[in-house]
N, C-alpha and C positions, 0 to 999 in steps of 0.2 A: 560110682564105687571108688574110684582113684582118692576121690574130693575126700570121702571118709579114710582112707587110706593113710593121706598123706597127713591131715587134720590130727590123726589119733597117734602119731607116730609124733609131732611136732609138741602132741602134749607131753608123750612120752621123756623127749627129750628138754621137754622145762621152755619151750618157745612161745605155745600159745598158755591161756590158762587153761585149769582143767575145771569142771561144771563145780561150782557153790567156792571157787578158790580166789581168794579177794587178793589186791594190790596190797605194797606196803608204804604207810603215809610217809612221803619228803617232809623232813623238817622243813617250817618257812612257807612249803609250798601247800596248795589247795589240791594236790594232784594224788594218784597213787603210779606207785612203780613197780615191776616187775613186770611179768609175760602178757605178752600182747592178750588181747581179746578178739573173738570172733568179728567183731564190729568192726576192731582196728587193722581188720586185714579184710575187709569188705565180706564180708560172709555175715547170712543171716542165722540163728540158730538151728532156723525150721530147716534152711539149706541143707547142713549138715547132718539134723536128722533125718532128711531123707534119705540121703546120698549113706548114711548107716545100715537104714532098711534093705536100699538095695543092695548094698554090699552083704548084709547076713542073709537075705532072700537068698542071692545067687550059690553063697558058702555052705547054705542048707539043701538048695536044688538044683545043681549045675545047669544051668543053661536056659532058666524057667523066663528071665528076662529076654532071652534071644525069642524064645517061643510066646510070650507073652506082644511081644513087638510083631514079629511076623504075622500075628492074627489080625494084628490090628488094618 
C-alpha cells in the first residue's frame, strides 16, 4: 500500500511518468528525457497495480487485508 502511496505522489510531483506520458526527444540524441519510468526505478507495472488494489481494498474496507492474512 506504501509502494502505491509513495508511486502516485512521485507522479504527482512530475518525478516519475504518469501512465500513456511519453519522454521528450534530445536533439542529437537517440534517447527521451524527462520523468523517470517505472522500469527506471526497478518497479514492474503489475507491481504497482497491485500494491494500487491493496491500497483502495483497505481505503474501501478498513482492515479487510489484516483479516484476510489472519485466515490465511
Amino acid at each position: 500500500m506504501r509502494l502505491a502511496e509513495e508511486y502516485d505522489a512521485a507522479q504527482d510531483r512530475g518525478e516519475v511518468r504518469k501512465d500513456g506520458q511519453r519522454g521528450k526527444a534530445v536533439e542529437g540524441d537517440n534517447t527521451l528525457s524527462g520523468p523517470a519510468t517505472a522500469s527506471d526505478i526497478g518497479l514492474r507495472r503489475d507491481e504497482i497495480h497491485e500494491a494500487r488494489k491493496l491500497r483502495d481494498a483497505e481505503r474501501d474496507e478498513p482492515g479487510i487485508i489484516q483479516r484476510r492474512v489472519g485466515k490465511g
